[in-house]
N, C-alpha and C positions, 0 to 999 in steps of 0.2 A: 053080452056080445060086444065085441068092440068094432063098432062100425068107426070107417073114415069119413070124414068131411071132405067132398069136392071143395076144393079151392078154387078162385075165380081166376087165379094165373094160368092153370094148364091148359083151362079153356080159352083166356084169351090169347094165348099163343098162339094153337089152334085156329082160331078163327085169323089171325096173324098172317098162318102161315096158308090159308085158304084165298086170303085177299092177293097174297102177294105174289102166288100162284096167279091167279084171275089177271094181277094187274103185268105181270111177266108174259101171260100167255096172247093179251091183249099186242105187248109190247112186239114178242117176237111174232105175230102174226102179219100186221102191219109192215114190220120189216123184209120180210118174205114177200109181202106183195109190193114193197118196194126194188127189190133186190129183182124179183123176174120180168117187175115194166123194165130197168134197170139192162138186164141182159137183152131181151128184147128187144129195146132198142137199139143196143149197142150194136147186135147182131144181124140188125138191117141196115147199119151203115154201107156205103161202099166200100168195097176195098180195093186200096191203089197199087202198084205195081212195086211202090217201095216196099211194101211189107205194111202197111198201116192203113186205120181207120181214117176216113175223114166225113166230118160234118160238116156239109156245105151251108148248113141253117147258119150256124154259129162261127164257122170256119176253124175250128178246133181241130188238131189231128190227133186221134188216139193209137198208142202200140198197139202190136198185132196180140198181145195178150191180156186185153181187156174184156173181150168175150169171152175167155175161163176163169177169169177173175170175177167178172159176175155171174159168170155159174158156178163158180164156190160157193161166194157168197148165199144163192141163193139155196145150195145142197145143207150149207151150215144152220142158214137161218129156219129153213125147213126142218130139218133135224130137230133143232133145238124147240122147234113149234112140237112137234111129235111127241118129245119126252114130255113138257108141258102138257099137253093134251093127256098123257098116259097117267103123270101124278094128278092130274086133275079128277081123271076116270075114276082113280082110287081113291083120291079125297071126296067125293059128290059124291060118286054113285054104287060103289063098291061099301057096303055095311057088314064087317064085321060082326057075327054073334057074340057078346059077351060073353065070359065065364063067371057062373056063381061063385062066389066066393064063400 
């Protein structure tokens, strides 16, 4: 019979591609929860009669489209949490039945 030898590359790849998953999913989550303090705040600013944001803390005045701008942001950042989440689902928890060979 001619059996193959597992080699130890495909696996570390594998395991590679499992971390970078983890360390990605890690990343864009944190972002997400960055991005909706982010809108949220933004979106309780006052708004002046010119058309704009302003913060009286810092006295900063932001355009009137900085509240969709952080809710992009945070639709984008959440998205991409989602798909993460979904290869993760199928790396971790989803096992494949081998085929005999």
């Amino acid at each position: 019979m001619n059996r193959r030898r597992s080699s130890p590359q495909p696996r570390a790849i594998a395991l590679l591609g499992k971390v970078m998953n983890g360390v990605m999913l890690l990343v864009c989550t944190t972002a997400t929860a960055w991005a909706v303090q982010l809108w949220l705040a933004r979106r309780s600013l006052p708004y002046s009669a010119t058309g704009t944001y302003f913060n009286p803390q810092t006295g900063i005045t932001y355009d009137e489209q900085i509240v969709d701008v952080a809710l992009r942001l945070v639709l984008l950042f959440g998205l991409l949490t989602l798909l993460l989440l979904f290869s993760a689902y199928k790396l971790y928890i989803v096992r494949r039945p081998h085929k005999a060979v």
